[in-house]
DRENLUMSE-821849 format. One line per 3 residues: their letters; for each residue x, y, z of N, C-alpha, C. Coordinates in steps of 0.05 Angstrom, whole numbers, plus 5000, padded with zeros to 4 digits. Layout:
REM residues N
a	X Y Z X Y Z X Y Z; ...
***
This chain:
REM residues 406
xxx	1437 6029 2146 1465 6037 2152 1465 6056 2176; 1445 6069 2180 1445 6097 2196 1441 6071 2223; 1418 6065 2217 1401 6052 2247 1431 6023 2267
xxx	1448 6010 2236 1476 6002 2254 1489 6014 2267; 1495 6042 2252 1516 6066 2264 1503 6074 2295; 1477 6079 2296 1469 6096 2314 1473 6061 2339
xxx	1461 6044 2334 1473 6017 2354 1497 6006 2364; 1513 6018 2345 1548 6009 2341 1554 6028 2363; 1546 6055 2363 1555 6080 2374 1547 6070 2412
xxx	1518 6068 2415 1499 6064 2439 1521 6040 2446; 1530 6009 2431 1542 5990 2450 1564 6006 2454; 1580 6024 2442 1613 6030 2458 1605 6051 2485
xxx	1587 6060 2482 1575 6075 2501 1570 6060 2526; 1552 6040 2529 1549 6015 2542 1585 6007 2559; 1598 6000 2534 1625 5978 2539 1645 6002 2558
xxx	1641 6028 2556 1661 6051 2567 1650 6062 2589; 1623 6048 2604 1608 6053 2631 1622 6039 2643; 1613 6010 2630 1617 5984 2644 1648 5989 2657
xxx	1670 5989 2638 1693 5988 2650 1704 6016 2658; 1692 6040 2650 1697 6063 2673 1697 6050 2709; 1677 6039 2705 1673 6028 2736 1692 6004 2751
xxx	1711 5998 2731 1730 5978 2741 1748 5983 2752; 1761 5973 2774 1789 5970 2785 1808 5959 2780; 1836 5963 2790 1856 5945 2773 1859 5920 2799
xxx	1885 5916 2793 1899 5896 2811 1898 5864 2801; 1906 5854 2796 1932 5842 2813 1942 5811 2791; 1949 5795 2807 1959 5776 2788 1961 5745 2794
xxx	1978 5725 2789 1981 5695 2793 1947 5681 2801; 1955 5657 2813 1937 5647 2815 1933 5643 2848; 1957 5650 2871 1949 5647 2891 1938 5666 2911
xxx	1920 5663 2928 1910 5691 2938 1919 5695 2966; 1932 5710 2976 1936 5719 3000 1928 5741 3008; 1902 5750 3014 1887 5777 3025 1885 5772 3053
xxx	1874 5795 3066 1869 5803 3088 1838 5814 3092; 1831 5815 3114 1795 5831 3111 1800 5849 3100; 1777 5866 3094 1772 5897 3086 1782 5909 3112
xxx	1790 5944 3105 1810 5955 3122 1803 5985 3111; 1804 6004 3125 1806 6031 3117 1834 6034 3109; 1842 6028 3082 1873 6032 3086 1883 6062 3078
xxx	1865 6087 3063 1861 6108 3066 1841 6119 3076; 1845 6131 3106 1823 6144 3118 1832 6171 3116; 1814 6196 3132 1806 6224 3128 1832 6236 3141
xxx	1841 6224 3162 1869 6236 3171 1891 6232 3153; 1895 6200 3138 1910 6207 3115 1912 6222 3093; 1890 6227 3086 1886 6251 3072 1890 6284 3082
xxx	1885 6290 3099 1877 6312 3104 1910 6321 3133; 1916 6300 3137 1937 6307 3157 1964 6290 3150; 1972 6293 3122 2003 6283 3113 2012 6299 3094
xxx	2028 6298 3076 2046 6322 3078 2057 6310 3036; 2056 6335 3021 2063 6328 2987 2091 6342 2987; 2102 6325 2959 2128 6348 2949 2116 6358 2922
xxx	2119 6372 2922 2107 6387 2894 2129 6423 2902; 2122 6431 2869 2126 6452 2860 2117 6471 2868; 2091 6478 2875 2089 6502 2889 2054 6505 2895
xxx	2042 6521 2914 2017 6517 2926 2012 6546 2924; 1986 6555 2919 1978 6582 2921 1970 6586 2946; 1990 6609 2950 1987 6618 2981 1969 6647 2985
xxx	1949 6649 2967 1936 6676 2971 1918 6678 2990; 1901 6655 3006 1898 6663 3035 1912 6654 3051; 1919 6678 3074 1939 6667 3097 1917 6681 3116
xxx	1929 6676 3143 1917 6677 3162 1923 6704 3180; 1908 6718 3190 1921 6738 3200 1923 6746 3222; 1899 6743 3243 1899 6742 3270 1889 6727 3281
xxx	1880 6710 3311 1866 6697 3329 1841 6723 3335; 1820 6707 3335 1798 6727 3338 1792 6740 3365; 1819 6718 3384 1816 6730 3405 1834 6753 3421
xxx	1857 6757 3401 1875 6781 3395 1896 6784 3415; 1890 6757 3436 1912 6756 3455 1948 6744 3441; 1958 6741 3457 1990 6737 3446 1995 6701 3438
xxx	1965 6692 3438 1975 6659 3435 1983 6667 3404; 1996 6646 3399 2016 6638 3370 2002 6604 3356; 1996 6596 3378 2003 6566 3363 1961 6560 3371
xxx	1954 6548 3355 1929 6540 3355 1922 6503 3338; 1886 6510 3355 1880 6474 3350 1858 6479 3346; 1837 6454 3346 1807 6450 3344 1792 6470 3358
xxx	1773 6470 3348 1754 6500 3362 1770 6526 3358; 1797 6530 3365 1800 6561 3351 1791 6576 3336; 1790 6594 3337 1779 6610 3307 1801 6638 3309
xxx	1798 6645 3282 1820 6656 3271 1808 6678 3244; 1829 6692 3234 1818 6712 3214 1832 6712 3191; 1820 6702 3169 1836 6697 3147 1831 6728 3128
xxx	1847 6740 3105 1846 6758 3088 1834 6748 3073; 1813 6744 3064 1786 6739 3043 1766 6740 3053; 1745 6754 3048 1715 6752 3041 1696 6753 3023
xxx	1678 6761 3026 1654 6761 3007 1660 6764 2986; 1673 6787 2980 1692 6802 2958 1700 6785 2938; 1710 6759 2957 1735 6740 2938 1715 6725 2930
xxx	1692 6716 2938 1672 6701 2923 1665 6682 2950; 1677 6683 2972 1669 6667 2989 1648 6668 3010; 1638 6648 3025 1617 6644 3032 1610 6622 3058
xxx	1597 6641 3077 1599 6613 3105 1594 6589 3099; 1610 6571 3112 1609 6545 3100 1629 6523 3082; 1643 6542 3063 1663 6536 3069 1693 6524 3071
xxx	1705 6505 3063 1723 6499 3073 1755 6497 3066; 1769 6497 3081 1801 6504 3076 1819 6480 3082; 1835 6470 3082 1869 6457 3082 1883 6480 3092
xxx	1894 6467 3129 1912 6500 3123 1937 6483 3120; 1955 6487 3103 1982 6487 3094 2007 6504 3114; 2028 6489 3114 2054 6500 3124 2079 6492 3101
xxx	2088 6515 3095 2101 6504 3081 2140 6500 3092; 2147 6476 3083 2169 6468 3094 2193 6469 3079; 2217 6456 3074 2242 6460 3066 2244 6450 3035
xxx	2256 6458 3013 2263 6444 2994 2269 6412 2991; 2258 6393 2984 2264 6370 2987 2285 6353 2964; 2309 6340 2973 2328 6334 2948 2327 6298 2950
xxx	2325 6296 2919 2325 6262 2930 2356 6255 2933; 2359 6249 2957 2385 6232 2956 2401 6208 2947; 2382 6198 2923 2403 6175 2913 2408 6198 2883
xxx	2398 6217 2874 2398 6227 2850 2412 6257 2855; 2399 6271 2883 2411 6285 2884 2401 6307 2870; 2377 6306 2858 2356 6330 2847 2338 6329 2858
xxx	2326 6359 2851 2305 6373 2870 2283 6360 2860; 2263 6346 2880 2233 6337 2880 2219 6352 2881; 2223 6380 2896 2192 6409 2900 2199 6410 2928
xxx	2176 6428 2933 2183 6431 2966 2160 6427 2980; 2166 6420 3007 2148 6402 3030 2123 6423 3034; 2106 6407 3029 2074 6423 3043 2063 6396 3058
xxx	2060 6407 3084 2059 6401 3107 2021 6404 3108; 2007 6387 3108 1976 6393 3108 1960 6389 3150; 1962 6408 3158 1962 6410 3187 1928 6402 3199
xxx	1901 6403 3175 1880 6401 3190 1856 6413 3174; 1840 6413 3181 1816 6440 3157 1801 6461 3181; 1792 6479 3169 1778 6508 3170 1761 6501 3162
xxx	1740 6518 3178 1711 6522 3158 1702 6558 3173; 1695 6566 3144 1677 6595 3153 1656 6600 3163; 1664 6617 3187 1640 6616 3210 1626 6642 3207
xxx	1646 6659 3195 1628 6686 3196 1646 6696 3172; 1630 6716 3159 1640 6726 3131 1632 6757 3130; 1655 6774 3121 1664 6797 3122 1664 6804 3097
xxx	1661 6835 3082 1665 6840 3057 1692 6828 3049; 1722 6841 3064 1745 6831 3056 1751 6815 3071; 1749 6809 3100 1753 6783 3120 1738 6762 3128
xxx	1743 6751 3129 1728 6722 3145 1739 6707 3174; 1721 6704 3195 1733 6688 3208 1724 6653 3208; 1751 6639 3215 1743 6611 3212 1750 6592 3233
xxx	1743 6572 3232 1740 6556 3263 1756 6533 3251; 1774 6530 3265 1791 6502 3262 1775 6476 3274; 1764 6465 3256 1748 6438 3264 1761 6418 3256
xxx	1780 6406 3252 1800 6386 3254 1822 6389 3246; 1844 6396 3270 1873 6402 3275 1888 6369 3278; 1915 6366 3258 1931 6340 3267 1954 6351 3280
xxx	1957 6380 3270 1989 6385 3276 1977 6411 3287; 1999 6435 3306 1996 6455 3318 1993 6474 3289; 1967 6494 3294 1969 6515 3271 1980 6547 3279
xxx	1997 6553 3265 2017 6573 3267 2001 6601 3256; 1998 6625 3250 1993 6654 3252 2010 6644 3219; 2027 6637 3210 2055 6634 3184 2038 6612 3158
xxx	2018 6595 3172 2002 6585 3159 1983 6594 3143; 1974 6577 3118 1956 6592 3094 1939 6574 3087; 1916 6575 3078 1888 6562 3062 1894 6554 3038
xxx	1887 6526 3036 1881 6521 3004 1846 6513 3008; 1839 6517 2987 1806 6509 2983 1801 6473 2993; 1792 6468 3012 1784 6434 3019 1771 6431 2994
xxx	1784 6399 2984 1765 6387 2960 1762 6360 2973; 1738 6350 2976 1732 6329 2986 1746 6304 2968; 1759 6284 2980 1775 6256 2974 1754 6227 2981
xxx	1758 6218 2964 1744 6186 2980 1764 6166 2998; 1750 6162 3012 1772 6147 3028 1773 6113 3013; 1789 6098 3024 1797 6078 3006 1801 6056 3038
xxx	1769 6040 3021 1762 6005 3039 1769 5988 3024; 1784 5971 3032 1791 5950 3013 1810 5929 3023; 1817 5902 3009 1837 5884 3027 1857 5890 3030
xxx	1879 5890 3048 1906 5891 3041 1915 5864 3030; 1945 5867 3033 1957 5847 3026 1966 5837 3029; 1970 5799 3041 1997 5791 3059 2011 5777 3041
xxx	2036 5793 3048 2069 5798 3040 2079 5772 3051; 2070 5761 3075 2095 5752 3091 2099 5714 3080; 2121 5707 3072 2128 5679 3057 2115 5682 3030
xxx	2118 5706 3020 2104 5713 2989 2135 5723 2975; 2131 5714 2948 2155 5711 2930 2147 5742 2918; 2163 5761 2914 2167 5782 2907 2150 5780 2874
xxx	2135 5797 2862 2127 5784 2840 2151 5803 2823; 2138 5807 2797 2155 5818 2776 2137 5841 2768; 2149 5854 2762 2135 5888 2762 2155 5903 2745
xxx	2149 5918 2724 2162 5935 2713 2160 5968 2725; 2140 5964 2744 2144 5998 2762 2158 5992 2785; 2184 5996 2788 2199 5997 2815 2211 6025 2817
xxx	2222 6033 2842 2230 6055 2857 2238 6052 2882; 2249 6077 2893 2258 6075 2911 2245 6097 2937; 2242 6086 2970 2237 6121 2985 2255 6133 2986
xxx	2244 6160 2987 2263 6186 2982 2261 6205 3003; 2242 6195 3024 2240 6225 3037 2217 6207 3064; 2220 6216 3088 2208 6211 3110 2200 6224 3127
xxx	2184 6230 3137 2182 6255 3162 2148 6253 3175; 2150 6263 3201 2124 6263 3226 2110 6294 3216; 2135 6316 3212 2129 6348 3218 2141 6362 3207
xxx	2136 6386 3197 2149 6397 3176 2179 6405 3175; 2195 6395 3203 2211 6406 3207 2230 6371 3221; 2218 6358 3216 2225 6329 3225 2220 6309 3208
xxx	2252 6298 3197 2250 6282 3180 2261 6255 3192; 2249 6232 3192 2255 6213 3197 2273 6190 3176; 2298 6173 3191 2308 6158 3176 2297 6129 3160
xxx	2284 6130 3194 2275 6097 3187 2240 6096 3199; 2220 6085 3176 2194 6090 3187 2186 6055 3182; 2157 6064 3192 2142 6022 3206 2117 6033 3196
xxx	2097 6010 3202 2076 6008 3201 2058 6035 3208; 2044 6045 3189 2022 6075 3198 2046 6100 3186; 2064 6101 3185 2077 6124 3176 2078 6138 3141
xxx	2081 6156 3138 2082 6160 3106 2108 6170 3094; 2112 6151 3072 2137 6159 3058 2140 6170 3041; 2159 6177 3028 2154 6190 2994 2171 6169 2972
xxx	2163 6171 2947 2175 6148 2931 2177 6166 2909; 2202 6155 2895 2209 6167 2862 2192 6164 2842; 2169 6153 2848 2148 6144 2827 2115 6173 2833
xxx	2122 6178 2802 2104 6194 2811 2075 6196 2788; 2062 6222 2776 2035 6202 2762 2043 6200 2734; 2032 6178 2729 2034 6160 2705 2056 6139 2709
xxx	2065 6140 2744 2070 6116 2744 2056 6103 2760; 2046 6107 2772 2024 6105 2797 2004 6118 2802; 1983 6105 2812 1952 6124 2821 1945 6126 2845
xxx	1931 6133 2852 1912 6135 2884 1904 6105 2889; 1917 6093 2909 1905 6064 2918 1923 6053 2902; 1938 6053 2888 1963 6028 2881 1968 6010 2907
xxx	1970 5990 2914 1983 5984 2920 2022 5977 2913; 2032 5980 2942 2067 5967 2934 2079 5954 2956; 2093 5940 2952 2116 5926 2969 2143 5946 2974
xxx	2153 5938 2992 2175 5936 3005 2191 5917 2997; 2225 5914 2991 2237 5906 2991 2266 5902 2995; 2282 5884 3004 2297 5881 3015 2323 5871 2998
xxx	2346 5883 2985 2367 5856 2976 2389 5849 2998; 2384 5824 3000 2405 5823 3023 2429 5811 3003; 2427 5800 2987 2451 5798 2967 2446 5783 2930
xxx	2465 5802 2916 2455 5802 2886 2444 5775 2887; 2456 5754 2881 2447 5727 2872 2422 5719 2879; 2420 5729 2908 2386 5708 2929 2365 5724 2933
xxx	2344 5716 2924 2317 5724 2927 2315 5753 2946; 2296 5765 2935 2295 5793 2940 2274 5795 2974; 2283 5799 2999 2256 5805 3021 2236 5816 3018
xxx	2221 5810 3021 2193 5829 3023 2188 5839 3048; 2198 5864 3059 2195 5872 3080 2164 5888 3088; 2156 5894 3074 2126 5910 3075 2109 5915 3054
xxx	2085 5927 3060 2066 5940 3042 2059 5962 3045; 2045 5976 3027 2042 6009 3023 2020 6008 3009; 2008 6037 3004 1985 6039 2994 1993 6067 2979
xxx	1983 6084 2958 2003 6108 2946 1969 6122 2956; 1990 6151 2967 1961 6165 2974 1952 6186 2947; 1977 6208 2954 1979 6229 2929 2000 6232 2914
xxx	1994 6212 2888 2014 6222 2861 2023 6253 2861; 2039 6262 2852 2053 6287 2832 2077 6284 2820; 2086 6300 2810 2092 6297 2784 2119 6280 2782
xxx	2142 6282 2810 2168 6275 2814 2163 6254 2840; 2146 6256 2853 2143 6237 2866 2119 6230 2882; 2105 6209 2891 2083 6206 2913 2089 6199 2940
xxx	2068 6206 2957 2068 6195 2983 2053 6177 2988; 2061 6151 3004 2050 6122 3000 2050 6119 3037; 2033 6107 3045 2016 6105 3080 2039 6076 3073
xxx	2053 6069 3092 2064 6045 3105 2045 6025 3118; 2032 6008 3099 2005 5993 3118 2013 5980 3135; 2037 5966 3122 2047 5944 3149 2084 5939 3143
xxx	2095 5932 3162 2123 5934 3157 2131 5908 3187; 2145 5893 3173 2157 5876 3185 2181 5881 3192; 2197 5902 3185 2224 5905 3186 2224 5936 3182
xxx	2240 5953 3187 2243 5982 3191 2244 5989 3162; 2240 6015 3142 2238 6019 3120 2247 6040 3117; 2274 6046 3104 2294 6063 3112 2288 6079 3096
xxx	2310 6103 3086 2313 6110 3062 2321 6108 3040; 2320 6102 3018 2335 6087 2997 2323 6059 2997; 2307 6051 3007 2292 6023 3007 2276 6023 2985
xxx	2284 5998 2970 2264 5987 2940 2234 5990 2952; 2230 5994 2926 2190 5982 2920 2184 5974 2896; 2169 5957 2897 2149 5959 2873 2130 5956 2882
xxx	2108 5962 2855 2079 5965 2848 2077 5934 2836; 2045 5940 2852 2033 5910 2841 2021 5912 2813; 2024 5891 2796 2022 5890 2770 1991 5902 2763
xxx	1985 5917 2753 1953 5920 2742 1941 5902 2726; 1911 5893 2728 1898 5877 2718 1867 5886 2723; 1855 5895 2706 1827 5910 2707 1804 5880 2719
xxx	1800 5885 2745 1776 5871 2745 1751 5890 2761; 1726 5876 2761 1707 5891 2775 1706 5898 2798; 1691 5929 2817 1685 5934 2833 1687 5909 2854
xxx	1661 5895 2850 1654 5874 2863 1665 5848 2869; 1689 5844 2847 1702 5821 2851 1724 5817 2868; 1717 5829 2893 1732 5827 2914 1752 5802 2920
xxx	1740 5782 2912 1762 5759 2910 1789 5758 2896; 1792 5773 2871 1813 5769 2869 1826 5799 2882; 1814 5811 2895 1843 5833 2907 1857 5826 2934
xxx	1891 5834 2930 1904 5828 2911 1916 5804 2914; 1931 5798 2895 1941 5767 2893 1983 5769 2894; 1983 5753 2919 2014 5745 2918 2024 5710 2920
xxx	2048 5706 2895 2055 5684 2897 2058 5668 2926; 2051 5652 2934 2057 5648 2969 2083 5624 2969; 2099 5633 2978 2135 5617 2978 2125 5589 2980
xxx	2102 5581 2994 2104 5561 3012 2095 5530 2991; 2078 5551 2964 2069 5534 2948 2082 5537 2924; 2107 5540 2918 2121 5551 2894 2157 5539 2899
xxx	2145 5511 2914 2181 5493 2918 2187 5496 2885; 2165 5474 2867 2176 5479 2835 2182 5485 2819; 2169 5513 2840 2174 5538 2816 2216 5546 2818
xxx	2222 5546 2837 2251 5555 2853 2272 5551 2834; 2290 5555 2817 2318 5552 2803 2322 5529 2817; 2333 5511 2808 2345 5482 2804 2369 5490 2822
xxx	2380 5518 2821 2403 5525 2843 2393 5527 2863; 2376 5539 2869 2356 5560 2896 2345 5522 2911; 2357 5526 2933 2342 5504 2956 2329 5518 2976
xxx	2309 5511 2998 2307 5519 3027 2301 5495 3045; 2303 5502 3062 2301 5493 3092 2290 5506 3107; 2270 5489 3117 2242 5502 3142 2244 5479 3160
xxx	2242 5506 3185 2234 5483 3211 2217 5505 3233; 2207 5498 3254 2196 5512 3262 2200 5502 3295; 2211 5532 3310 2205 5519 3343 2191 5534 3364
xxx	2178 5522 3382 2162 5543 3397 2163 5537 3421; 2137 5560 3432 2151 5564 3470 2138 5565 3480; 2135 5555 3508 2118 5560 3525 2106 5585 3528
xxx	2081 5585 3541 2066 5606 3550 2076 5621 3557; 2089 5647 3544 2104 5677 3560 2129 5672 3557; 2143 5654 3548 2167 5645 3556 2178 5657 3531
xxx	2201 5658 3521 2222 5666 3499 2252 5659 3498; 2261 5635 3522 2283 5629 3516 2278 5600 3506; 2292 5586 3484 2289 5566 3478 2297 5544 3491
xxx	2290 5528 3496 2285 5482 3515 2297 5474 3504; 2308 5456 3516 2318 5429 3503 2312 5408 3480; 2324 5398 3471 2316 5389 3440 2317 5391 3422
xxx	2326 5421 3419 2326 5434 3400 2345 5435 3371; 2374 5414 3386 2404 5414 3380 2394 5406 3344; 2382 5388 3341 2380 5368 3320 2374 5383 3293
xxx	2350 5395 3285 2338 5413 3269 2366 5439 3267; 2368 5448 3289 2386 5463 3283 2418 5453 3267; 2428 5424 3279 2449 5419 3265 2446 5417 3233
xxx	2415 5403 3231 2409 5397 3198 2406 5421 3181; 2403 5450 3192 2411 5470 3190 2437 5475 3182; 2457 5470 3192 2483 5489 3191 2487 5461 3176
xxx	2479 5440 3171 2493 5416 3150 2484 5428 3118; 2458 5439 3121 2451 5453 3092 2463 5474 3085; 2460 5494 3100 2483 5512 3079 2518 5511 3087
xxx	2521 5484 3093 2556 5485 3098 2549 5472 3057; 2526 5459 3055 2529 5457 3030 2527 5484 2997; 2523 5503 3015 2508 5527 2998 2535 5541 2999
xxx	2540 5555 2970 2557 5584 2969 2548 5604 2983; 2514 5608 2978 2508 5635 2985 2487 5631 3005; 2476 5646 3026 2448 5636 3037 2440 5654 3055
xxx	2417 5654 3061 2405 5682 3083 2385 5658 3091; 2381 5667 3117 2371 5656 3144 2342 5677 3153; 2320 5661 3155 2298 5688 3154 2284 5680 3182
xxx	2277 5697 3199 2267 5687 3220 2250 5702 3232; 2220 5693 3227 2190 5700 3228 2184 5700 3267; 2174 5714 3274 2174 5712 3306 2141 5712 3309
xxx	2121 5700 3323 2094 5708 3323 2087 5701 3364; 2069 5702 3377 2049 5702 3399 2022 5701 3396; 2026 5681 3417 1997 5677 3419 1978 5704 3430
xxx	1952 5712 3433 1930 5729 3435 1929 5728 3464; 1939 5713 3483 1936 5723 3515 1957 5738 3516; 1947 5759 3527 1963 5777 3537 1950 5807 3521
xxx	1967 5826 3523 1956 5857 3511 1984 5853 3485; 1971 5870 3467 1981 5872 3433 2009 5875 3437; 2017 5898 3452 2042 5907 3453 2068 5893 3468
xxx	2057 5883 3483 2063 5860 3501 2076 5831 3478; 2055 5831 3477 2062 5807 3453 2075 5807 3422; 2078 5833 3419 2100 5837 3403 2126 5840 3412
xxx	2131 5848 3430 2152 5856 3446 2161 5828 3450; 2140 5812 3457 2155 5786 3456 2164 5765 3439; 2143 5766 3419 2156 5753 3398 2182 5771 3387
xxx	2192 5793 3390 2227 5792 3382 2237 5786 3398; 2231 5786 3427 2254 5775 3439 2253 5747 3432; 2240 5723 3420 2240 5701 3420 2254 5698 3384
xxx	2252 5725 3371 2266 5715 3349 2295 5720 3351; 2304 5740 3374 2326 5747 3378 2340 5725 3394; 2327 5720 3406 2340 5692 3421 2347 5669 3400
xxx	2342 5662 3386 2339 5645 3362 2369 5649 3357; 2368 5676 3333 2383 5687 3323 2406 5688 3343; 2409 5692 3370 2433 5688 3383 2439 5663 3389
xxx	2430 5639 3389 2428 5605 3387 2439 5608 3363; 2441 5618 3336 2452 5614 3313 2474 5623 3315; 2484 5650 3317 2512 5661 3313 2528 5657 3330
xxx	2517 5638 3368 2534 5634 3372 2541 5600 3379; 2525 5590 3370 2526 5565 3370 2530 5547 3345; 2526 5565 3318 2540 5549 3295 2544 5571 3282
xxx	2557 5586 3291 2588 5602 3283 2577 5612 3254; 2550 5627 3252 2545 5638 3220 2536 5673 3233; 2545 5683 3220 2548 5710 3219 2527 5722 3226
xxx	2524 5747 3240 2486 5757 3239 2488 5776 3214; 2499 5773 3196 2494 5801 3175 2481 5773 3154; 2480 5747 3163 2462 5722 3140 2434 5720 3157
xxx	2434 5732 3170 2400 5727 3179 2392 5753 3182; 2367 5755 3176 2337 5767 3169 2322 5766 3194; 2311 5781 3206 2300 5778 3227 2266 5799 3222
xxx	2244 5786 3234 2219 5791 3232 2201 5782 3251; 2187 5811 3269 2164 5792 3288 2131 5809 3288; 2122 5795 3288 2088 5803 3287 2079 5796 3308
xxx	2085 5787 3328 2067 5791 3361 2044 5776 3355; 2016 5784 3362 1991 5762 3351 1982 5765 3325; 1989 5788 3308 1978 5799 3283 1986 5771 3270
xxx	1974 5766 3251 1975 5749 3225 1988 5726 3235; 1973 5709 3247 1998 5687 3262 1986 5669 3248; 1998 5636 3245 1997 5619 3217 1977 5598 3224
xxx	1966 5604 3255 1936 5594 3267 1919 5609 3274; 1881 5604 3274 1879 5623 3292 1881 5627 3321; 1880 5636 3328 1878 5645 3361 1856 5642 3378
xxx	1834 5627 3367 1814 5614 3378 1807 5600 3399; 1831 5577 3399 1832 5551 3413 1856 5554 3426; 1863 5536 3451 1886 5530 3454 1906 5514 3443
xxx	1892 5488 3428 1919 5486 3414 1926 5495 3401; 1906 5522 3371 1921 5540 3363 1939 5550 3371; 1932 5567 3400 1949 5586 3413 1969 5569 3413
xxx	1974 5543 3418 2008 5532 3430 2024 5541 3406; 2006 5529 3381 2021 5533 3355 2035 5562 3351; 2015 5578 3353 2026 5612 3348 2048 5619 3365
xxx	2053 5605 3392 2078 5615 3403 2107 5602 3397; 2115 5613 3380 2131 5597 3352 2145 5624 3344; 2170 5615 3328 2208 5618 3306 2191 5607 3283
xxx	2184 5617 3265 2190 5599 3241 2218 5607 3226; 2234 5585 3229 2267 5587 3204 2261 5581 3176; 2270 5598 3163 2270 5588 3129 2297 5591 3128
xxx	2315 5582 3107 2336 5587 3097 2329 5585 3065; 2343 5601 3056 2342 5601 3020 2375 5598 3015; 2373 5576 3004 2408 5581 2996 2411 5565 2957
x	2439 5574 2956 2444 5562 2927 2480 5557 2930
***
């Protein structure tokens, strides 16, 4: 009896390693990933900004070691903080210097979330004093102020892993949704509308979410019809009323008050990189659609550099405005991509003007509203060929139209 007990005990021991070491994510059966990606690196950490309740401000900063009248400091500075030896500390080292910023209110609720700490860069101690220390600013993101204070650096792991492509992916079902609440570059600059690389804050905070959740973006453009998927996110730092989530990618601007959800959890292994993560893909899910829910796809493209649309075009488009003259309800989605000659920026720039041109061929040539179309462009990123070959390339310089109607 003893010698089962003591084996019974050793396998749960075994079974609570094994899956300590597991990750969550994700769901269905179709996979739409991306390569591996630093989708939390050291600047996200160390140079974005929490709402929380309150930060111990017992070291602040007191003078520049060089005692002249500068105010504002960066990398290589060094500076004199009120702690030393005394306090337990020791060359080597390291600090978060903090700014702290305005009370933050969520505006669809209208209660207080905590207030803004602004994380500007780290310190390390270069020389140590019974009660003072001086310290050297070795990686500045934002200007450091004389008004600024130390929290203790705790080292973070950064987070490699696939993202996710969103784009012609059916919104899944998730019982963690929320909304952003809060936007901003600087402690004193809040932004309405943020894109790709920026950090937001969301009503979801821990125990609803962890470090590396993935979430979507979402869009209603009206109750009845399928929900947009305008982007993806990654959650950096949970607390208690709300987290801040890195904008990985955004097809469309991501306001305030803009939906999310979290991707469903599903414990699999470290290593089983194949299934992270998994989204329904529109393109294979006609059967799945309500017996109400129809679409219509067509696709047109352009010459080399070019963005106004040729001749020929009349036909596809009429079979267009013949489908939803049959529909009550319907939204118009319109994907913009470029081919890989040319420079990145360039080629995004041009794929909207070629979805915008589209979109003006629609509202003013079959008389449908622009508040029913959706507009979206990715330049060479994620285009639906590769960019290898030339006839790829012809393909990628391309409108893809969907319509969803009922």
């Amino acid at each position: 009896m003893k010698k089962t007990s003591i084996l019974l005990i050793l396998f749960l021991m075994l079974f609570c390693t094994v899956f300590s070491t597991q990750k969550k994510y994700v769901f269905d059966d179709t996979q739409l990933t991306k390569d591996k990606f630093l989708l939390i690196s050291e600047t996200d950490l160390n140079c974005s900004y929490e709402i929380k309740k309150r930060i111990s401000k017992d070291i602040k900063i007191v003078k520049s070691v060089d005692m002249d009248e500068k105010t504002v400091f960066g990398t290589n500075d060094r500076l004199i903080i009120n702690r030393g030896e005394s306090s337990g500390l020791k060359e080597g080292d390291k600090f978060r210097v903090v700014a702290q910023g305005a009370k933050i209110i969520n505006p669809l609720t209208h209660r207080s979330l905590g207030t803004l700490f602004l994380y500007k860069g780290i310190v390390e101690i270069v020389t140590l004093y019974e009660r003072y220390s001086i310290v050297e600013v070795t990686n500045s993101c934002f200007h450091v102020l004389l008004t600024d204070y130390l929290i203790p650096f705790k080292s973070e792991e950064q987070v490699v892993r696939r993202s996710i492509d969103y784009k012609r992916s059916k919104l899944p079902e998730s019982q963690m949704t929320g909304r952003v609440v809060y936007a901003g570059d600087d402690i004193d600059l809040e932004r309405v509308v943020s894109a790709s690389g920026n950090i937001v804050a969301v009503d979801l905070g821990k125990g609803e979410v962890s470090k590396g959740d993935f979430v979507l973006f979402y869009k209603i453009v009206k109750k009845r019809l399928p929900k947009i998927i305008i982007g993806s996110g990654i959650v950096i730092k949970p607390q208690n009323s709300n987290s801040t989530v890195k904008i990985i990618d955004s097809a469309f601007p991501i306001e305030i008050g803009a939906y999310l959800t979290v991707l469903p959890e599903v414990m699999i292994t470290d290593t089983d990189d194949s299934k992270l993560p998994l989204i329904k893909d529109s393109k294979h899910i006609t059967e799945e659609i309500s017996s109400t829910e129809e679409t219509f796809d067509f696709t047109t493209l352009f010459p080399l550099d070019e963005y106004k649309l040729k001749d020929k075009i009349e036909e596809k488009f009429l079979q267009m405005k013949e489908f939803i003259g049959s529909k009550k309800e319907f939204v118009i989605i319109l994907r913009g991509y470029a081919c890989s000659i040319g420079g990145v920026d360039y080629n995004l720039e041009l794929s909207k003007k070629r979805v915008e041109e589209v979109k003006e061929y629609i509202v003013s040539n079959l008389d449908i509203a622009p508040d029913f179309i959706e507009t979206y462009f990715y330049g060479e990123k994620d285009t639906p060929f590769d960019n290898s070959t030339e006839i790829n390339r012809r393909k990628n310089r391309r409108v893809d139209i969907q319509v969803i109607g009922r």
